[in-house]
C-alpha positions as CSV (number, residue, x, y, z in Angstrom):
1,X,0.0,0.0,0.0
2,X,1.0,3.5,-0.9
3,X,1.9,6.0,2.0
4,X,-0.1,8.6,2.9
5,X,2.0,11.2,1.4
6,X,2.9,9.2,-1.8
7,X,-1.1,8.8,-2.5
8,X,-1.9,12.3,-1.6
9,X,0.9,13.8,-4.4
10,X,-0.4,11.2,-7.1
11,X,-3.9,12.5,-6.2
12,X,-2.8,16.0,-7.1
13,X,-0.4,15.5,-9.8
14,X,-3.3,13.3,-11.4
15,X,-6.1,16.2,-10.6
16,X,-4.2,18.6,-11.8
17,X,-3.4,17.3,-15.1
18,X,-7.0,16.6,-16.1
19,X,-8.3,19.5,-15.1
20,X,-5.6,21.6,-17.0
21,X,-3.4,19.6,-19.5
22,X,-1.7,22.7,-20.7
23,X,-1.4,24.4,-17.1
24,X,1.9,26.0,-17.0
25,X,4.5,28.8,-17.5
26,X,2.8,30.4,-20.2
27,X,4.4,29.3,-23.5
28,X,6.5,27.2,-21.5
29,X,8.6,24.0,-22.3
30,X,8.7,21.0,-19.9
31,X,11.9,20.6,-17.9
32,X,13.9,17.7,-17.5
33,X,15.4,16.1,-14.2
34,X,18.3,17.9,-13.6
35,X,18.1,21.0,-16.2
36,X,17.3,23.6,-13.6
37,X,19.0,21.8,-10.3
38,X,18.9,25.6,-8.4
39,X,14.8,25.4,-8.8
40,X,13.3,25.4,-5.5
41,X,9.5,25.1,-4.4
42,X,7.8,26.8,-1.3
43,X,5.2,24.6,0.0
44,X,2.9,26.0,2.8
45,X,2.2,24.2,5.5
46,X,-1.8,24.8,6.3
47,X,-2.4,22.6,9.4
48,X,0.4,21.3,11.4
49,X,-1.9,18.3,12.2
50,X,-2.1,17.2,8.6
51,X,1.7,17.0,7.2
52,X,0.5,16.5,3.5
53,X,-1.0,19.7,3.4
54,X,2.3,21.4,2.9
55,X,2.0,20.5,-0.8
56,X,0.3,24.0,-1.1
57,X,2.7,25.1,-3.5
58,X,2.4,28.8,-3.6
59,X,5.7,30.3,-5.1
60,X,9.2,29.6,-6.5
61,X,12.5,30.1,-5.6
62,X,16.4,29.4,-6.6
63,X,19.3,27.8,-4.3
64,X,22.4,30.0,-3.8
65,X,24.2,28.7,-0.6
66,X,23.5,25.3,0.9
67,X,21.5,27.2,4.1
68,X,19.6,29.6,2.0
69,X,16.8,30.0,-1.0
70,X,16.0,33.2,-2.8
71,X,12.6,34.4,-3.6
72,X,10.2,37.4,-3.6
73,X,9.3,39.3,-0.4
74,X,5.9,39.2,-2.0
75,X,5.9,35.6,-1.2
76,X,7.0,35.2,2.4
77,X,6.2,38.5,4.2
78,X,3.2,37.5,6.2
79,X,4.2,33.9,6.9
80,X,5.3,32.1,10.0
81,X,9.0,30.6,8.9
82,X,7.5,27.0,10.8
83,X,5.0,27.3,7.9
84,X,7.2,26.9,4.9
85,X,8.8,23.9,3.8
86,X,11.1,24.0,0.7
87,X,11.3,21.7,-2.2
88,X,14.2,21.0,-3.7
89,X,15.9,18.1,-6.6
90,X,12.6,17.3,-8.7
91,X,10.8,19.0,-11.3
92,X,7.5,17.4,-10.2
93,X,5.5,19.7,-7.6
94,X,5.1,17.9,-4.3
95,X,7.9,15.5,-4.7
96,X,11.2,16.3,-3.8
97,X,13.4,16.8,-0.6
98,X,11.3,18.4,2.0
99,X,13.3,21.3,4.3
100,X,11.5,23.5,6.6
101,X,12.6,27.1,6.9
102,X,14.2,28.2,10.1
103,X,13.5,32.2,9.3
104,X,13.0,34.9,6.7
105,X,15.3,37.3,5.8
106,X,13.4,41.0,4.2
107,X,15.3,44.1,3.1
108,X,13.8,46.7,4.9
109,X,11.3,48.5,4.4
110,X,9.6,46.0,2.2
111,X,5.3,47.4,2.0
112,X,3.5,45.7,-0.9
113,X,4.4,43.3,-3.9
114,X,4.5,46.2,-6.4
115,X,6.5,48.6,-4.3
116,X,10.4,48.3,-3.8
117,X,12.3,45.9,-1.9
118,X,10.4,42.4,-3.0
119,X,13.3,40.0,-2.1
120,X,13.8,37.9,0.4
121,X,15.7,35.1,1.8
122,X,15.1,31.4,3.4
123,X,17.3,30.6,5.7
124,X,17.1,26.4,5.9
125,X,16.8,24.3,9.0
126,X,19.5,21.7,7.7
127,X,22.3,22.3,5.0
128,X,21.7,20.8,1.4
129,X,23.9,18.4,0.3
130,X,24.9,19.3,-3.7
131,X,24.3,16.7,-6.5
132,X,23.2,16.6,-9.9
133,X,19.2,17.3,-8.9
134,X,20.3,20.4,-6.1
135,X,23.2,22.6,-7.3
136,X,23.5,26.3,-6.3
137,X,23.4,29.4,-9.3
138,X,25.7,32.2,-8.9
139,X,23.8,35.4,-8.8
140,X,25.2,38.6,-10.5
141,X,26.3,42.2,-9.0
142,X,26.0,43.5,-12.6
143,X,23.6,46.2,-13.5
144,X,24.3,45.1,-17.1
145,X,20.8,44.7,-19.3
146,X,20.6,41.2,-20.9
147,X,18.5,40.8,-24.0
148,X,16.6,37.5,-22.9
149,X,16.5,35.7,-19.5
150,X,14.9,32.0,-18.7
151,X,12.3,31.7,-16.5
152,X,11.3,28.7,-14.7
153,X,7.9,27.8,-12.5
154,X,5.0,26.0,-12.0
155,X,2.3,29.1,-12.3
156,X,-1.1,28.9,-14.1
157,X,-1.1,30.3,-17.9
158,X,-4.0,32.4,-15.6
159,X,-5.2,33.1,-12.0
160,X,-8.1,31.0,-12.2
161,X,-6.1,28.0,-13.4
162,X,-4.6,24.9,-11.7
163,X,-0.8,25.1,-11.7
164,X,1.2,22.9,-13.4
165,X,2.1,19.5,-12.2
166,X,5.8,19.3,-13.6
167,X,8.9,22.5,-13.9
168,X,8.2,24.3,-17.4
169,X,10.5,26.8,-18.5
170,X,10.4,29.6,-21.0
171,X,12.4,32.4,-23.0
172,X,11.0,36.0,-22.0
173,X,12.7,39.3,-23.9
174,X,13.5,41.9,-21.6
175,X,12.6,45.3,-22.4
176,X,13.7,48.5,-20.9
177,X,12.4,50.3,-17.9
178,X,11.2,53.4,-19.8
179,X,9.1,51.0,-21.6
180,X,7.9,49.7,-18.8
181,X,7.3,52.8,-17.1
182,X,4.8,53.5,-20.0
183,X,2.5,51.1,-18.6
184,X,3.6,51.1,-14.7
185,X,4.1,54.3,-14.0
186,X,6.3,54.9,-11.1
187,X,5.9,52.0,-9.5
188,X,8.8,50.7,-11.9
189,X,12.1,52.1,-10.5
190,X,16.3,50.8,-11.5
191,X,15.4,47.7,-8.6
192,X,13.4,46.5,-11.5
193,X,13.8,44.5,-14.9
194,X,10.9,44.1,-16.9
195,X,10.2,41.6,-19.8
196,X,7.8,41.7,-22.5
197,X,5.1,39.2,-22.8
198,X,4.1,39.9,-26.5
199,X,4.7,36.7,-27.9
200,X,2.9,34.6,-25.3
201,X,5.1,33.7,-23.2
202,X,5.6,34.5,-19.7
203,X,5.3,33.9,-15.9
204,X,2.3,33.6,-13.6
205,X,0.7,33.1,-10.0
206,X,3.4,30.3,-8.3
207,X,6.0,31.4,-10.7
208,X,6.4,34.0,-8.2
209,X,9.7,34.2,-6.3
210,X,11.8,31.9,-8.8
211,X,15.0,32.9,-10.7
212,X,15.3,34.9,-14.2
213,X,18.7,33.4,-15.5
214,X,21.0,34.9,-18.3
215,X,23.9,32.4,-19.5
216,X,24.0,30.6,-16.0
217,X,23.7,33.7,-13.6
218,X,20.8,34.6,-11.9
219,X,19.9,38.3,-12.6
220,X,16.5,38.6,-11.2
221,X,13.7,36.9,-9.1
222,X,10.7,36.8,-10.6
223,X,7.4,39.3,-9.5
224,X,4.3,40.8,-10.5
225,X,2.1,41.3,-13.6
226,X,-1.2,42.7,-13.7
227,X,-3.0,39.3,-16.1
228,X,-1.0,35.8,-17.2
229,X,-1.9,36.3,-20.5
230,X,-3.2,40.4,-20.9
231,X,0.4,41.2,-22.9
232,X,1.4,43.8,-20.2
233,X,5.2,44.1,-19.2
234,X,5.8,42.0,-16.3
235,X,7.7,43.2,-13.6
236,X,10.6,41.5,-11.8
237,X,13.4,42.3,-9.3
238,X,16.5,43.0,-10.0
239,X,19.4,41.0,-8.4
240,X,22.0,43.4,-8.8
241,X,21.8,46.7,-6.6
242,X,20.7,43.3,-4.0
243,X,23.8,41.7,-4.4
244,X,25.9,42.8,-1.6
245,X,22.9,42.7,0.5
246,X,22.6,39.4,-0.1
247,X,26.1,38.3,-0.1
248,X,26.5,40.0,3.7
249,X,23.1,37.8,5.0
250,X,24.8,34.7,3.5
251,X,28.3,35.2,5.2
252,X,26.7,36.7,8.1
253,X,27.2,40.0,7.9
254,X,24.0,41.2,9.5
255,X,22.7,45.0,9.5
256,X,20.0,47.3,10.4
257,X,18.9,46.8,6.8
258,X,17.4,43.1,7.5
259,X,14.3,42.2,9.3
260,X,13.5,38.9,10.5
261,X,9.8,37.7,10.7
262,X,9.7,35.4,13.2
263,X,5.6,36.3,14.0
264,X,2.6,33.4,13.8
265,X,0.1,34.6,11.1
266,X,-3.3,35.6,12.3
């Protein structure tokens, strides 16, 4: 007989497919095992008396440093750390290496998912062990503009869809922040980096929080749009002016520019 926890994931992975067959990154490709090894899941633990129910994926995020995951700020900053368990080493959502998050890690001030400061990091309860299926990406200090990034998730092609029950991974064309701007107003400032969704593809809902990659280095952490599938520019965080930030948390080099959320959700 299947365990509890195997059954429940087939369950899902089966539910999902039928009730979406093309649910995924929009315009997306499937990964395979081992293509994306950085990719991590956060899974949200509802009830602590029901252990399966932290397969509630709700965002993404990437693996730079054996204790610690990247993601959005959007995606963490009103949870209880005991909540979160993180995924790591299989493109299938719900299966994978299970670590629960000791705390989060905000740049302060961090207010609302469109306004600045939407990063964050996990710091792990255990260190990871590094194989072929969970490797670490480098992220990059540079302001430099790439022309394309690769996005990886398992979002809905919209917010009324089921998410997808395997990685997908797509091509987005960055465009430039006055561009951007056009549509966004000020809400887009040099924290971001925006890519254009003309050509169908792009990210959505649980995408949130995972990596934008150009030629093997992480340059942004994926965000906000206003529809999966409207066309607008999405809007993303930018690694970069984060970098040393990040870099001192890692090493621990704590300042008055962190906060750690250590509350229980209400």
């Amino acid at each position: 007989m299947l365990p509890l926890r195997s059954l429940v994931v087939l369950l899902f992975l089966w539910a999902s497919s039928e009730a979406e067959k093309d649910s995924r990154v929009v315009g997306g490709l499937l990964a395979r095992p081992g293509q994306f090894p950085y990719q991590a899941q956060l899974n949200w633990m509802w009830h602590h008396d029901a252990p399966y129910e932290r397969f509630r994926l709700f965002c993404g995020g990437s693996i730079i440093h054996p204790e610690y995951i990247l993601t959005a700020a959007q995606c963490v900053f009103d949870k209880n750390p005991s909540h979160i368990y993180v995924t790591v080493g299989e493109i299938a959502a719900g299966f994978g290496l299970d670590i629960p998050v000791h705390r989060i890690v905000l740049r302060d001030p961090y207010y609302e998912w469109d306004g600045p400061n939407n990063i964050a990091l996990l710091q792990l309860t255990q260190r990871l062990d590094f194989g072929s299926n969970i490797f670490p990406i480098s992220f990059s200090g540079s302001t430099h503009q790439p022309d394309v990034v690769n996005a990886t998730g398992w979002g809905w092609p919209s917010f009324t869809d089921n998410i997808s029950p395997s990685l997908q991974f797509t091509t987005l064309n960055i465009t430039s922040n006055e561009v951007c701007a056009q549509r966004w107003g000020s809400r887009v400032t040099a924290d971001n980096i925006c890519a254009s969704t003309g050509s169908n593809r792009g990210t959505c809902g649980v995408d949130a929080g995972g990596p934008l990659v150009f030629y093997g280095l992480q340059v942004g952490v994926i965000a906000w749009t206003s529809d999966c599938t409207s066309g607008d520019p999405e809007v993303h965080t930018r690694i970069g002016p984060y970098s040393r930030w990040i870099s001192n948390i890692i090493n621990g080099v704590f300042s008055g520019i962190c906060t750690e959320i250590l509350r229980e959700i209400n």
